[in-house]
mmCIF file of the N, C-alpha and C atoms, coordinates in Angstrom:
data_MODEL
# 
_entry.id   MODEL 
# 
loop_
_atom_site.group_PDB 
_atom_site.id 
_atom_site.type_symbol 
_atom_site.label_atom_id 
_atom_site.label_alt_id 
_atom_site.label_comp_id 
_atom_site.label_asym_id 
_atom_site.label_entity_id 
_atom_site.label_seq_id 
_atom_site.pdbx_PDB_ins_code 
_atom_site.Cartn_x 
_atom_site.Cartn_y 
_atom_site.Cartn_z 
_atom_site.occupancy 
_atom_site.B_iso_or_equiv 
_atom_site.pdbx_formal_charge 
_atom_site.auth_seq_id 
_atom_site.auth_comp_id 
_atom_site.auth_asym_id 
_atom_site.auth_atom_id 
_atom_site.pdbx_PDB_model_num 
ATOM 1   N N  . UNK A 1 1  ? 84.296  53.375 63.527 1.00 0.00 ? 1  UNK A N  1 
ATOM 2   C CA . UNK A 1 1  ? 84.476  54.791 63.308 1.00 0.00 ? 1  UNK A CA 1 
ATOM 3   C C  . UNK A 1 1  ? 84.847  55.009 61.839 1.00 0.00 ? 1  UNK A C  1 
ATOM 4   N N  . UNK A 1 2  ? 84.043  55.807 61.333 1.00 0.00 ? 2  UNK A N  1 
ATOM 5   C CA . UNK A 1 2  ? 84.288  56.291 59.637 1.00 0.00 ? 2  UNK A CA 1 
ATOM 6   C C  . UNK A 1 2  ? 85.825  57.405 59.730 1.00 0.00 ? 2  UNK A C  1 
ATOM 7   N N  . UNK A 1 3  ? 86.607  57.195 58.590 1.00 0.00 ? 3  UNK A N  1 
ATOM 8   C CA . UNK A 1 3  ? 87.805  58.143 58.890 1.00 0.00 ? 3  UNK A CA 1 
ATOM 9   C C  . UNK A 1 3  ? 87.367  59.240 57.818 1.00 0.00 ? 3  UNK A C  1 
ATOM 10  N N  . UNK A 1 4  ? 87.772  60.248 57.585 1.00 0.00 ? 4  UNK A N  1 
ATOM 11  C CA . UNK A 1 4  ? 87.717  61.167 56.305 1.00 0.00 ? 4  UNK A CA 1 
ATOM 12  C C  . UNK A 1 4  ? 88.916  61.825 56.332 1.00 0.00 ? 4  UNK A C  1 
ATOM 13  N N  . UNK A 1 5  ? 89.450  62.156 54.917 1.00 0.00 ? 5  UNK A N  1 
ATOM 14  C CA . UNK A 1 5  ? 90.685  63.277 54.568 1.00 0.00 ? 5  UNK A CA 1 
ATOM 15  C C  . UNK A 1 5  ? 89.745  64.670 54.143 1.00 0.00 ? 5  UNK A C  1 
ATOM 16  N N  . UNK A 1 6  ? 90.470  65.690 54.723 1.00 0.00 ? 6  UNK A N  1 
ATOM 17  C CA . UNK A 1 6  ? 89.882  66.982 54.653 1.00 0.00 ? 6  UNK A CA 1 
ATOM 18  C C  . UNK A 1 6  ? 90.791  67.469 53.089 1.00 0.00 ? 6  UNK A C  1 
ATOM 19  N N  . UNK A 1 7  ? 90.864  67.312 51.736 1.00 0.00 ? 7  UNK A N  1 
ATOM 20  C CA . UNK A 1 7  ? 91.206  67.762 50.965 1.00 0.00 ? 7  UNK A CA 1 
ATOM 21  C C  . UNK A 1 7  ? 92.053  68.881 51.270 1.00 0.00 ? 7  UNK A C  1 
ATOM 22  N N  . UNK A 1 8  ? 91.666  69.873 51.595 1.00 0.00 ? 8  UNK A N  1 
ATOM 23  C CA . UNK A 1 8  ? 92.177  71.250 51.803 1.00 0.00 ? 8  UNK A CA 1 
ATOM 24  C C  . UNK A 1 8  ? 93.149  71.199 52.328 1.00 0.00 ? 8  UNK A C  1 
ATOM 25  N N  . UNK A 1 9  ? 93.507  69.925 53.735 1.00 0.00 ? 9  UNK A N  1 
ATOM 26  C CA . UNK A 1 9  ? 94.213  70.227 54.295 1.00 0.00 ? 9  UNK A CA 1 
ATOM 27  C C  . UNK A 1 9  ? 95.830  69.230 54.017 1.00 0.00 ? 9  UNK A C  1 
ATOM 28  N N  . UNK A 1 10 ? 95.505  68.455 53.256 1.00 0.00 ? 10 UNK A N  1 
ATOM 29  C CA . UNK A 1 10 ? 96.488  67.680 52.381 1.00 0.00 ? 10 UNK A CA 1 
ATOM 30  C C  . UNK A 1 10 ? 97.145  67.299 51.819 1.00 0.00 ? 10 UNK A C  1 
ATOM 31  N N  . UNK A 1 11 ? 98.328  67.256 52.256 1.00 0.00 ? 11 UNK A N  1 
ATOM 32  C CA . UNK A 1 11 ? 99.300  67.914 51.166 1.00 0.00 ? 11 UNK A CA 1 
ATOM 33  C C  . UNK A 1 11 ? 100.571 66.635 50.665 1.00 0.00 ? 11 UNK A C  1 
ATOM 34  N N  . UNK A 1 12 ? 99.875  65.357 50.778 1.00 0.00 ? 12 UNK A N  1 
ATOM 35  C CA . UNK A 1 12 ? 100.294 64.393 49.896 1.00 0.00 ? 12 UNK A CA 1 
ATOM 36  C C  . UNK A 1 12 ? 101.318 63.744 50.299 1.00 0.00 ? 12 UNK A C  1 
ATOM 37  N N  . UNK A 1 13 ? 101.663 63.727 51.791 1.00 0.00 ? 13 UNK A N  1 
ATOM 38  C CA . UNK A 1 13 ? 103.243 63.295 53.001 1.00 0.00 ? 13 UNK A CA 1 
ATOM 39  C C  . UNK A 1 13 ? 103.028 61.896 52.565 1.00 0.00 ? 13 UNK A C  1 
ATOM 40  N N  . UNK A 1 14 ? 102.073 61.241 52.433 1.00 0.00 ? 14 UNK A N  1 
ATOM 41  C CA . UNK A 1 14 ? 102.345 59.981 52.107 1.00 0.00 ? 14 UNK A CA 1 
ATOM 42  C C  . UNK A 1 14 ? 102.502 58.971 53.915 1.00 0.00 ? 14 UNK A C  1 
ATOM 43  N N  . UNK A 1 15 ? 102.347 60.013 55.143 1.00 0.00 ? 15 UNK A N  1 
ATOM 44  C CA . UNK A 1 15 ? 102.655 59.002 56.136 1.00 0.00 ? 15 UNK A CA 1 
ATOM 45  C C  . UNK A 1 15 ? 101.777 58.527 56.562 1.00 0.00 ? 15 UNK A C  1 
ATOM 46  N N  . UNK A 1 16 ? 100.251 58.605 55.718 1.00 0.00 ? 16 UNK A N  1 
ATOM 47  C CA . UNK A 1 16 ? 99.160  57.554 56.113 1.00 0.00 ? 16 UNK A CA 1 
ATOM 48  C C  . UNK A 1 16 ? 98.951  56.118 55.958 1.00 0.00 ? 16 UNK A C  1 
ATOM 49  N N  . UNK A 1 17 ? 99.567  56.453 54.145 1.00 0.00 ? 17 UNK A N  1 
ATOM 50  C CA . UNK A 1 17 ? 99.187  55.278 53.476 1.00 0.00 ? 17 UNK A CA 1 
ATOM 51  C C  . UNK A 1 17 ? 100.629 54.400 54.113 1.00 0.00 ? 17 UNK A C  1 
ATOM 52  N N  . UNK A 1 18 ? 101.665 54.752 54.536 1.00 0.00 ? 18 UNK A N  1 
ATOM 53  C CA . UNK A 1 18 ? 102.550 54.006 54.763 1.00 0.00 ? 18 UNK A CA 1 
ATOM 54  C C  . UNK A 1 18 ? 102.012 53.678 56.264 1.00 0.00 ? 18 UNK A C  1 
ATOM 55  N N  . UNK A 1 19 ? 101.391 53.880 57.160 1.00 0.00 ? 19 UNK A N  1 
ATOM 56  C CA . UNK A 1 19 ? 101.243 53.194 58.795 1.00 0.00 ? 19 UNK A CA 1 
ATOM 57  C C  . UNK A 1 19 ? 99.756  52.818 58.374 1.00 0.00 ? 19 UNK A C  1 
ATOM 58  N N  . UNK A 1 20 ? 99.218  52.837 57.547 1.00 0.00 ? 20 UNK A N  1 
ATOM 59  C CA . UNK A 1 20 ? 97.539  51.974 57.316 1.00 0.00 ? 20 UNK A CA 1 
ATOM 60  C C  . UNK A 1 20 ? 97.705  50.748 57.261 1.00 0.00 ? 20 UNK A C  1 
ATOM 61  N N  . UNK A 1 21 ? 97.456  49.853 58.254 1.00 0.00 ? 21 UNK A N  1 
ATOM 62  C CA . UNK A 1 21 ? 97.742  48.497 58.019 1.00 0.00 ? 21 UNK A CA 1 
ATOM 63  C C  . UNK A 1 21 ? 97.038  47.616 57.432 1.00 0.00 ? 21 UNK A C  1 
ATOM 64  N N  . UNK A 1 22 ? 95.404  48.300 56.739 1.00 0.00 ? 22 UNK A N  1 
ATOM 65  C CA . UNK A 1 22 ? 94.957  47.732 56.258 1.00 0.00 ? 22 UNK A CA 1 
ATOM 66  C C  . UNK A 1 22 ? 95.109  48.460 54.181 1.00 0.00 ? 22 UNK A C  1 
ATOM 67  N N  . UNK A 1 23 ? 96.094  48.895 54.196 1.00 0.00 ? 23 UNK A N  1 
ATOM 68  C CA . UNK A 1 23 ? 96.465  49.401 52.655 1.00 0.00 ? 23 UNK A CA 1 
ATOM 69  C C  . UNK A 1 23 ? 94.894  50.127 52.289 1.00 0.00 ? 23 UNK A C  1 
ATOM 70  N N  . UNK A 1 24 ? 94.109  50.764 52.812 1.00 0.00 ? 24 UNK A N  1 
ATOM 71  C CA . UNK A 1 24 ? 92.975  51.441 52.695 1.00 0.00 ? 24 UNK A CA 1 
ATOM 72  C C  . UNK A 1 24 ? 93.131  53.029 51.930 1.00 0.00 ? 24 UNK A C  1 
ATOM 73  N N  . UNK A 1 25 ? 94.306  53.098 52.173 1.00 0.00 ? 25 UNK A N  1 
ATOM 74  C CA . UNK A 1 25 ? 94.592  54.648 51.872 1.00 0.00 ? 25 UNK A CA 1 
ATOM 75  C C  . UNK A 1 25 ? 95.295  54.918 50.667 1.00 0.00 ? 25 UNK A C  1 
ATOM 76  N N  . UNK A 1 26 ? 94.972  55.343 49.266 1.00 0.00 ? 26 UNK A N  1 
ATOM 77  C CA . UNK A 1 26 ? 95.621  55.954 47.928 1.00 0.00 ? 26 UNK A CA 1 
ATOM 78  C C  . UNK A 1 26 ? 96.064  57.423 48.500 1.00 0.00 ? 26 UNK A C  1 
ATOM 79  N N  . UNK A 1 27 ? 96.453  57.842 46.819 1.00 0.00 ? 27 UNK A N  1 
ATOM 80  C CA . UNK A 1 27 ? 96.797  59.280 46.663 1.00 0.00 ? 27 UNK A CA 1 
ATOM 81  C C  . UNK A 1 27 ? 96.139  58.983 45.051 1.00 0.00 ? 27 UNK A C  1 
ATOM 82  N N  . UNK A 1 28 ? 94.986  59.926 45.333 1.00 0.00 ? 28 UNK A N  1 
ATOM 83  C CA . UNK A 1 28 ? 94.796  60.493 43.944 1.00 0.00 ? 28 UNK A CA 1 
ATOM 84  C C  . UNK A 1 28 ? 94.716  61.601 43.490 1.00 0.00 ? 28 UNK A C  1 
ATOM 85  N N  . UNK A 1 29 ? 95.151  61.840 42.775 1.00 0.00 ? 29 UNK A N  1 
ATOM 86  C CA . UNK A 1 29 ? 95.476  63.661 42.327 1.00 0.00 ? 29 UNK A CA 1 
ATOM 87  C C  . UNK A 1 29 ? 96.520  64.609 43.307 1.00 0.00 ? 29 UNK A C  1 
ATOM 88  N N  . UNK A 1 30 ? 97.496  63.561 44.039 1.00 0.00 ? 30 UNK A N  1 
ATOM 89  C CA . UNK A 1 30 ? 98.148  64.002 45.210 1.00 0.00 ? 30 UNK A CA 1 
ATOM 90  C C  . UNK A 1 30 ? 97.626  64.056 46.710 1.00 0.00 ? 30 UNK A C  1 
ATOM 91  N N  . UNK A 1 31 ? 96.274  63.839 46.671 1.00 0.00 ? 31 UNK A N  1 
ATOM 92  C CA . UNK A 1 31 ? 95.326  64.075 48.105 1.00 0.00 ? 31 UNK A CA 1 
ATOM 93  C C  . UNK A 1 31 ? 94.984  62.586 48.385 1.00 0.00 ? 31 UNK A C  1 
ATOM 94  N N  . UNK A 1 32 ? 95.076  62.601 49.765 1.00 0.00 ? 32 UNK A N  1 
ATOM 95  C CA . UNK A 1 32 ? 94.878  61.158 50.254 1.00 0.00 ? 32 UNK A CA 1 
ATOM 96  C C  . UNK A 1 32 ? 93.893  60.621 50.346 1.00 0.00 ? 32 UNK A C  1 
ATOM 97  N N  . UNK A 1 33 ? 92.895  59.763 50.138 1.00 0.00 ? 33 UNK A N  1 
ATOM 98  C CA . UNK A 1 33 ? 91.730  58.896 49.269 1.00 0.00 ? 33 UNK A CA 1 
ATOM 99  C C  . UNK A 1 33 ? 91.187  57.794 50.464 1.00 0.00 ? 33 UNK A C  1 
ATOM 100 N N  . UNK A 1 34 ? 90.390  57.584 51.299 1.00 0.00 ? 34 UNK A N  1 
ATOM 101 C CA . UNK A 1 34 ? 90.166  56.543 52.504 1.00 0.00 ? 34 UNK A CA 1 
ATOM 102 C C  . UNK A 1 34 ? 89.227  55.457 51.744 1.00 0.00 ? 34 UNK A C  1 
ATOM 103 N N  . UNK A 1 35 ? 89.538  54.390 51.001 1.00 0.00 ? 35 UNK A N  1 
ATOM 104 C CA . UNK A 1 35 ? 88.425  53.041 50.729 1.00 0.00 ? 35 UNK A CA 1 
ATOM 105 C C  . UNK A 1 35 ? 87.675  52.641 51.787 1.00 0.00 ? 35 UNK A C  1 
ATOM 106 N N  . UNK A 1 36 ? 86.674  53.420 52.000 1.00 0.00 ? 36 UNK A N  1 
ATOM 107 C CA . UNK A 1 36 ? 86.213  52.910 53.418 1.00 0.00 ? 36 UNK A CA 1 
ATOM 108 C C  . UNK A 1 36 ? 85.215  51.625 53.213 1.00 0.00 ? 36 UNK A C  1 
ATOM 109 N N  . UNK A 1 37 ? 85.347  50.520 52.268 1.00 0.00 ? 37 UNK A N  1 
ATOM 110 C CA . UNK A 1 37 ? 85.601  49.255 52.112 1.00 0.00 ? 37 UNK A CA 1 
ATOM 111 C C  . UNK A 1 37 ? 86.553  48.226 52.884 1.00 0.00 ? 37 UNK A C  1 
ATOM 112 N N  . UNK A 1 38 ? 87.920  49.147 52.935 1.00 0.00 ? 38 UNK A N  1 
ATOM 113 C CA . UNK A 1 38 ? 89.168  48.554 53.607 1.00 0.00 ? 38 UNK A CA 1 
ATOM 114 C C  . UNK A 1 38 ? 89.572  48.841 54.768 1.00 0.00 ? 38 UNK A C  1 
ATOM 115 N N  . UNK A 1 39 ? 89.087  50.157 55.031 1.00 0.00 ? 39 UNK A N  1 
ATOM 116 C CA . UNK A 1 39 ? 89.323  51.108 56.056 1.00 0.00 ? 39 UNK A CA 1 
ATOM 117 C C  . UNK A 1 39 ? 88.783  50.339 57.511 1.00 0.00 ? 39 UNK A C  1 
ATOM 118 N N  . UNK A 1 40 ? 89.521  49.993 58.604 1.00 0.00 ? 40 UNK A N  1 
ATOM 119 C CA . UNK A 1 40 ? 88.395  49.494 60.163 1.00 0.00 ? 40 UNK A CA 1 
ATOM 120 C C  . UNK A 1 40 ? 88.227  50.049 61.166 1.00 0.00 ? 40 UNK A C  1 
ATOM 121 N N  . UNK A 1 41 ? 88.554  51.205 60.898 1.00 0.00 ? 41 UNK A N  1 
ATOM 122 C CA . UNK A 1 41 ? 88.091  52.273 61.752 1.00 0.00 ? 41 UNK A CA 1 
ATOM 123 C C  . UNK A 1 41 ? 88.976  52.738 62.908 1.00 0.00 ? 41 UNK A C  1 
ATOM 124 N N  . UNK A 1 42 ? 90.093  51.937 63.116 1.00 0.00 ? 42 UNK A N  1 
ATOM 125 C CA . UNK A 1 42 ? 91.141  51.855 64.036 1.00 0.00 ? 42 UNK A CA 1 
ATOM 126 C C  . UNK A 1 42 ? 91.750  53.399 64.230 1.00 0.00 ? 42 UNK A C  1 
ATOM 127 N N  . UNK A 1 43 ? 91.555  54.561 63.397 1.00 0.00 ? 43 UNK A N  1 
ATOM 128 C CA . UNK A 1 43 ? 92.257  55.657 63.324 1.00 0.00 ? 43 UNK A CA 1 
ATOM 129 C C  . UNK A 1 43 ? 93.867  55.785 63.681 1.00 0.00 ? 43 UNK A C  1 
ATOM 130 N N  . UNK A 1 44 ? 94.680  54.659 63.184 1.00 0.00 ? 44 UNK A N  1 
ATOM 131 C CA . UNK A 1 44 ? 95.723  54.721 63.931 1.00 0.00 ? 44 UNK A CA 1 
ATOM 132 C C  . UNK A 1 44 ? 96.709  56.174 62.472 1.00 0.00 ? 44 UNK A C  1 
ATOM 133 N N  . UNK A 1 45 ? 95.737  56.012 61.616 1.00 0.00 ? 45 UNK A N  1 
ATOM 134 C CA . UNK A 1 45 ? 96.162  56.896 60.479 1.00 0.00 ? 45 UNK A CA 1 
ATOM 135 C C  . UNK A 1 45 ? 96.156  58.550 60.931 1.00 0.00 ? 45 UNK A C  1 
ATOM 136 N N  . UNK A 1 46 ? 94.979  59.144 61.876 1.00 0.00 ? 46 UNK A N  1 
ATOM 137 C CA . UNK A 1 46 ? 94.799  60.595 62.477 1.00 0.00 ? 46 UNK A CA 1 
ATOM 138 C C  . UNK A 1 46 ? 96.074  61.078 62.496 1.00 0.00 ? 46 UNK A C  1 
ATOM 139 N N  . UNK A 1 47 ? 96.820  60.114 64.098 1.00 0.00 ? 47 UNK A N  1 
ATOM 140 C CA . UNK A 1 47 ? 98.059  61.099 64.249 1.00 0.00 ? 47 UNK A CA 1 
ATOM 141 C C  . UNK A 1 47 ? 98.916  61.295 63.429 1.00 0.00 ? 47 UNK A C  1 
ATOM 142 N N  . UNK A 1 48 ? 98.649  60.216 62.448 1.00 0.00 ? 48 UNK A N  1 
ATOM 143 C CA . UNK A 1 48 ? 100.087 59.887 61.526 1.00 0.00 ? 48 UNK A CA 1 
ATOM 144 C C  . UNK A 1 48 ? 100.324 61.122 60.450 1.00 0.00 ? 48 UNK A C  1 
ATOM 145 N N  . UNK A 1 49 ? 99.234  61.922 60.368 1.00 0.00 ? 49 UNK A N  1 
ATOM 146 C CA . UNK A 1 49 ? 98.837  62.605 59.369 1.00 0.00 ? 49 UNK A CA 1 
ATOM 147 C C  . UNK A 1 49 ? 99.843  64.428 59.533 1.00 0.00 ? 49 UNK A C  1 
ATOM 148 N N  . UNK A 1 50 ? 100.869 65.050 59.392 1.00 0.00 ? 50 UNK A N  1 
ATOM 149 C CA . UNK A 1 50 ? 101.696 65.703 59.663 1.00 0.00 ? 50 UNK A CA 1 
ATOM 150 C C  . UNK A 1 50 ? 100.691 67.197 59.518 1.00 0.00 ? 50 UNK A C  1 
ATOM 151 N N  . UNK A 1 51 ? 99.744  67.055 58.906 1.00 0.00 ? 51 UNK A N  1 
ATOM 152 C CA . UNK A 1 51 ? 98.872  67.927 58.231 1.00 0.00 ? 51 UNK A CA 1 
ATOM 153 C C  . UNK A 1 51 ? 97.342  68.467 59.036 1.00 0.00 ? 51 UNK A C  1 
ATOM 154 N N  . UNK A 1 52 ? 97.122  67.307 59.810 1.00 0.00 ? 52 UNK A N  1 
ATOM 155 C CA . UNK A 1 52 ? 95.879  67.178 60.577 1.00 0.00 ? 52 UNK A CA 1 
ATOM 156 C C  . UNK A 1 52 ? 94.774  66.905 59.684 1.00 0.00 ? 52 UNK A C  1 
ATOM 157 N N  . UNK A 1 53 ? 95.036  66.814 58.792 1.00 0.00 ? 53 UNK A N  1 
ATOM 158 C CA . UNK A 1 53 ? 94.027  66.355 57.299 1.00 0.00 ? 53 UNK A CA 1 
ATOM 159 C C  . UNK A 1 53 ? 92.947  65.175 57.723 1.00 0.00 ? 53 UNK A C  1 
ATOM 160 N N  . UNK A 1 54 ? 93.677  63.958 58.395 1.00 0.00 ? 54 UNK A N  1 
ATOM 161 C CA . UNK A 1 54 ? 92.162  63.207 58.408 1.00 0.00 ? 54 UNK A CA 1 
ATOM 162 C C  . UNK A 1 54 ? 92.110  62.966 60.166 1.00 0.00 ? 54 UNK A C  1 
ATOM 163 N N  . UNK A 1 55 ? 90.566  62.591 59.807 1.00 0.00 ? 55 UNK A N  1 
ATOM 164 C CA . UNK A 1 55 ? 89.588  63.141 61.358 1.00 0.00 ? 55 UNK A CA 1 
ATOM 165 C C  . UNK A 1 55 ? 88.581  62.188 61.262 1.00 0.00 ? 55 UNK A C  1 
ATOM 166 N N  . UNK A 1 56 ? 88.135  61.858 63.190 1.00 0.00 ? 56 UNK A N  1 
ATOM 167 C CA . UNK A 1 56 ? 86.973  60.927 62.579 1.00 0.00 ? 56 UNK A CA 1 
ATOM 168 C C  . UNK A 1 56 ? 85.834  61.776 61.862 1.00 0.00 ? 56 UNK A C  1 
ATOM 169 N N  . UNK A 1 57 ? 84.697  61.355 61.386 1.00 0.00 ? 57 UNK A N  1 
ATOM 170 C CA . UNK A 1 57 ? 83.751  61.543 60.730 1.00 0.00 ? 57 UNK A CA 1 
ATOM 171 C C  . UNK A 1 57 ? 82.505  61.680 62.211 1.00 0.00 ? 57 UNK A C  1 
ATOM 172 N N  . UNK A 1 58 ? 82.171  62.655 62.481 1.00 0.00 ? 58 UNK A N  1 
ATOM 173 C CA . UNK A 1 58 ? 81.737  63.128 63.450 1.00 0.00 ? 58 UNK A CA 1 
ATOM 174 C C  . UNK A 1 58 ? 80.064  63.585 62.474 1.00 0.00 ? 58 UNK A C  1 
# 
């Protein structure tokens, strides 16, 4: 499963990149960034997200 951050909805909590167990997730420019290189699709990042910002890729 591909993950995506919805920009808009993002507001930089930081509680992705801290429960991503594969360190897949930056902040650049304050908005959260998915390396989907690193990323395995596990979505355990969705709920973590306080914002509802990232979603699978549908």
């Amino acid at each position: 499963m591909k993950i995506i951050v919805d920009p808009k909805k993002c507001r930089g909590s930081l509680e992705c990149i801290k429960i991503c167990p594969q360190q897949a997730i930056k902040l650049v420019n304050g908005k959260a960034v998915i390396d989907q290189t690193k990323c395995d699709g596990d979505g355990i990042c969705i709920p973590a997200c306080p914002n509802g910002a990232i979603q699978p890729d549908v």
